[in-house]
Every structure is written in structure tokens, then in C-alpha cells.
N, C-alpha and C positions, 0 to 999 in steps of 0.2 A: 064934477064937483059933488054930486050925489054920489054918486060910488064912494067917493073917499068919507063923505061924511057917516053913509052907511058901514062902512069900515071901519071906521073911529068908533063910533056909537057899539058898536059889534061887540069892537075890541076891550073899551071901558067899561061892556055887560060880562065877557068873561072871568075879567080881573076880578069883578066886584064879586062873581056867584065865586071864584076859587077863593078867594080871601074871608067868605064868609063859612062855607066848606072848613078851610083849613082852621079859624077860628073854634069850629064847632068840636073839632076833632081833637084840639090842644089840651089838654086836662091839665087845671090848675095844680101844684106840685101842693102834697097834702103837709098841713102845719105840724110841727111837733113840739107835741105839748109834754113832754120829758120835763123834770122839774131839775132846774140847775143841778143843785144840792139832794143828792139822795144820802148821804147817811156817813159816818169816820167810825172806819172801824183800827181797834187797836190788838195787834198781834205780837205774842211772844214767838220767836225762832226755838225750838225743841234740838235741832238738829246739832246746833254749838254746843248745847249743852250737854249729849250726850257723847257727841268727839272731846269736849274737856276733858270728860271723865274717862277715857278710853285713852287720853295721851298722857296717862300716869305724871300728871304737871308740867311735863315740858314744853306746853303750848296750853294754851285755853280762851275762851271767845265766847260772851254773852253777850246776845242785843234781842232790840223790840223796833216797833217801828207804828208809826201812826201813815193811815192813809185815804184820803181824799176820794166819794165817789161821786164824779161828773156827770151828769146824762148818762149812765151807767155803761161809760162810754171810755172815759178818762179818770187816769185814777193817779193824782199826783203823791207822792209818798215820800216822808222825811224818815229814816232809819240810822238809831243811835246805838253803840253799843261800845264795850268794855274788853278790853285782851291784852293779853301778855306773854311771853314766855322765857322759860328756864333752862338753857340747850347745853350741854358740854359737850365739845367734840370729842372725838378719838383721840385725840392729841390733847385731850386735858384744857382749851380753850373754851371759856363759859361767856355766854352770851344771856344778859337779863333785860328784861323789857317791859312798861306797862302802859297803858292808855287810854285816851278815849278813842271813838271814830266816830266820824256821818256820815253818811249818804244822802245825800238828794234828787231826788228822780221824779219820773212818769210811765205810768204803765198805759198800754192802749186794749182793751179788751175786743179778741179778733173775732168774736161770736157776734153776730147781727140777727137778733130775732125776727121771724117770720111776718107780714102785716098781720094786723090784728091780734098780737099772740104780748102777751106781758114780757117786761125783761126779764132774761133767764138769770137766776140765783149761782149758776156754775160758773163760774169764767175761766178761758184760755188768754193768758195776760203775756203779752211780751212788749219792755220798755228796755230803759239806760236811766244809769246811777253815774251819780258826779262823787266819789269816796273824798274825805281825808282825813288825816290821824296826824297829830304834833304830840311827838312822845319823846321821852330819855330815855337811855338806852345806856349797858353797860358791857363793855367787853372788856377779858379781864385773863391772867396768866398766857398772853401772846409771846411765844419763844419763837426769837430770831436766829439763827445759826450764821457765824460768819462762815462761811465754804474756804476763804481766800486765807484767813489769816488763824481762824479756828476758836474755836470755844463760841457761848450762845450767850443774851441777855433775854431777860424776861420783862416785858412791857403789859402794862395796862391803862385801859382808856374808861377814866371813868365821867358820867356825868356830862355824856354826850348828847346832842338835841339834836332831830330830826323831824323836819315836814315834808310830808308825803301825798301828791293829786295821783287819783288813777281817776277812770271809767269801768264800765260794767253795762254788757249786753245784757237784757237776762231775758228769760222765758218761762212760765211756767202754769200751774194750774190751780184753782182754787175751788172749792166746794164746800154750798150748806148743806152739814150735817144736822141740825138741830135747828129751830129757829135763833137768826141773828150769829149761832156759833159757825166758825167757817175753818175750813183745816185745808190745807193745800201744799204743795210743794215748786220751790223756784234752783232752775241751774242757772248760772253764772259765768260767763268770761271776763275776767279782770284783766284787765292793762294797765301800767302802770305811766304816765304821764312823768313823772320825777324821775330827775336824773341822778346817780350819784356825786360827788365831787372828788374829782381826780388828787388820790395820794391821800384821803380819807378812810376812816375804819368805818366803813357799811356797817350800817343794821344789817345781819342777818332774817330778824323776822321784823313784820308792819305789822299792827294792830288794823284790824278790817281788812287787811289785802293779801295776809300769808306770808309767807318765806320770802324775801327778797329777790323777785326773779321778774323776768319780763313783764311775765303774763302767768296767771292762773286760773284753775276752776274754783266754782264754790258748788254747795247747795245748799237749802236753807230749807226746812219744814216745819212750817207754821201753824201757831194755835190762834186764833183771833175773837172778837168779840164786835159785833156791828152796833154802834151807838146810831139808834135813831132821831136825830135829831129835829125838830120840827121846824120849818122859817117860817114866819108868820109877815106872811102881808096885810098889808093896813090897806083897807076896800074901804070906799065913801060911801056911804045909804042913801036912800034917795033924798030923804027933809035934808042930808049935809046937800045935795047936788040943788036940789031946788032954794035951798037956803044960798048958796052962795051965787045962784041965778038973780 
């Protein structure tokens, strides 16, 4: 009966020295004090605007976009913008176009600063964009050739509507040049989520998504401006804490 008791006792001293041991050694996980809201910064795309003017009219595409900085962590982003274009094929077939577009998304910023060290001003950002565009659309001098019986008619489609969902992988990089100014560049994988409708006249081009095709690239080269915005929490002073004691 003593042995066993010596055994018990033994055995309830080891648990307690390893648990106090293991206790000691634990390191409480350090708090982060990140402030929700660090700052919206608002950026013009440069890079539409220099392919407008390089596609002598028959395409063009302006936009801007506002975006969200989280924990310098998260960066949710709304991007609107304006396009159209003027195509005539080879075969005399003119296609006209105009509209708005959105996007809606989130970037995640893959840079993790060092302990102790401030968040870094550069970011390497890769998210996904929800696109869409509801635009009219003209297609116009369409010659059909009968094969069987001969001779051709000439059709046109005017004052046609079309909505358009894609998504958008993107990746890309941002950096301050100046304070609050930030210039960066993003590439793009667009897919498009919308189907056509069978024995319909396709858009040939979507405003925000390009040429009417599965899937496309983009890139976008950005000018932006960081608004620092302040939140202001409301803190109680001691005469309020003792006053309502």
C-alpha cells in the first residue's frame, strides 16, 4: 500500500513540474495592433489610355478604380471604366460598341514584414475581379450568299443588348514613388463566365473584357494617389469613467 501510494505521489510530482515546465516555455502569441483602416487610395490606369490612342479608333478603354487598405494586408478594390469600339472587317462587316464596366475584387498583399520592422510602402498584390458590362451593340452590312440557289442579301442588326460576367486572376506590383503617390503595374487572366445565345449575332468586342473570346490577357499601369484618411475613436477620460462610477 505504500509503494503504491509512493508511486501515485511520484507520479502526480512529475506531471505537475512538466506542466509547469511546459507552461513556462509557451509564449503567449504577440497582439496586433495594425489599425483596421490604413488609407483609399485612388488610381488612374495609363496603360488603356495609351492602347486607345495606338488602336487608331477601332478599340478604346478608359478606367480608374478606388481601393481599400486593410491591415496593410487586404486590399478590396471597386474598378469602373468606359470602352468601345469601331471594327470593319475584311468583308466590309462593321461592328459598333459602347459602355460602361465594373469590376469588383480583392487583392491580398504577399509581402509579410519582418518583426519589428514598419509595413512596407512596395507591394506584390495578387487577387480576382468579378467584371461586367451591359452595353448595345451594332452590327451592320452582314452579306449572306445563298450557295444552293445563288445571289446574296444584305442584313443588319441594329440596337442590340448584351450582359456580360467574367472573372479575372490578376497579379501584380505597386510602389511609392513620392510620398502617398504610387505607380505600379497588374497582368490579368480574364475568363469569361457568359455564354452566347445560340443563332444570335455576337458581340464581337465587350467593354472591360476585349474581343469576344474565351479567355484573355490584360495589363493595366497605374497612377494613384493615397488618401489618408484619419478614424477617429471616441476614448472616455477618467472624470467621464469616475463620473459614471
Amino acid at each position: 500500500m505504500q509503494k503504491t501510494f509512493a508511486y501515485i505521489s511520484s507520479l502526480i510530482l512529475c506531471t505537475l513540474t512538466l506542466t509547469a515546465v511546459a507552461q513556462k516555455n509557451i509564449k503567449t502569441p504577440e497582439k496586433d495592433n495594425t489599425p483596421l483602416f490604413n488609407g483609399l487610395t485612388i488610381q488612374l490606369d495609363v496603360a488603356s489610355v495609351a492602347s486607345s490612342f495606338l488602336s487608331n479608333g477601332e478599340s478604346y478603354s478608359y478606367e480608374a478604380g478606388a481601393q481599400v487598405d486593410l491591415k496593410h494586408k487586404y486590399y478590396p478594390v471597386f474598378e469602373l471604366g468606359y470602352a468601345g469600339a469601331n471594327k470593319t472587317s475584311n468583308n466590309d462587316i462593321n461592328f459598333k460598341t459602347n459602355g460602361l464596366f465594373g469590376r469588383l475584387g480583392v487583392d491580398i498583399n504577399l509581402i509579410n514584414p519582418k518583426k519589428d520592422q514598419k509595413p512596407t510602402t512596395n507591394l506584390f498584390l495578387a487577387g480576382i475581379r468579378l467584371g461586367m458590362s451591359n452595353f448595345p451593340y451594332n452590327v451592320s452590312n452582314v452579306i449572306i450568299t445563298d450557295n444552293y440557289w445563288g445571289g446574296s442579301e444584305t442584313f443588319n442588326y441594329p440596337a442590340k443588348i448584351s450582359t456580360k460576367v467574367w472573372y479575372e486572376i490578376v497579379a501584380g506590383v505597386r510602389v511609392e514613388v513620392t510620398k502617398n503617390i504610387y505607380m505600379g503595374w497588374t497582368i490579368r487572366s480574364k475568363n469569361m463566365l457568359s455564354q452566347d445565345i445560340a443563332g444570335e449575332v455576337a458581340p464581337w468586342y465587350v467593354p472591360g473584357f476585349g474581343t469576344n473570346t474565351g479567355n484573355n490577357w490584360g495589363f493595366n499601369y497605374t497612377i494613384g494617389y493615397k488618401l489618408q484618411i484619419p478614424m477617429k475613436v471616441k476614448t472616455r477620460t477618467n472624470k467621464e469613467i469616475k463620473k459614471k462610477k
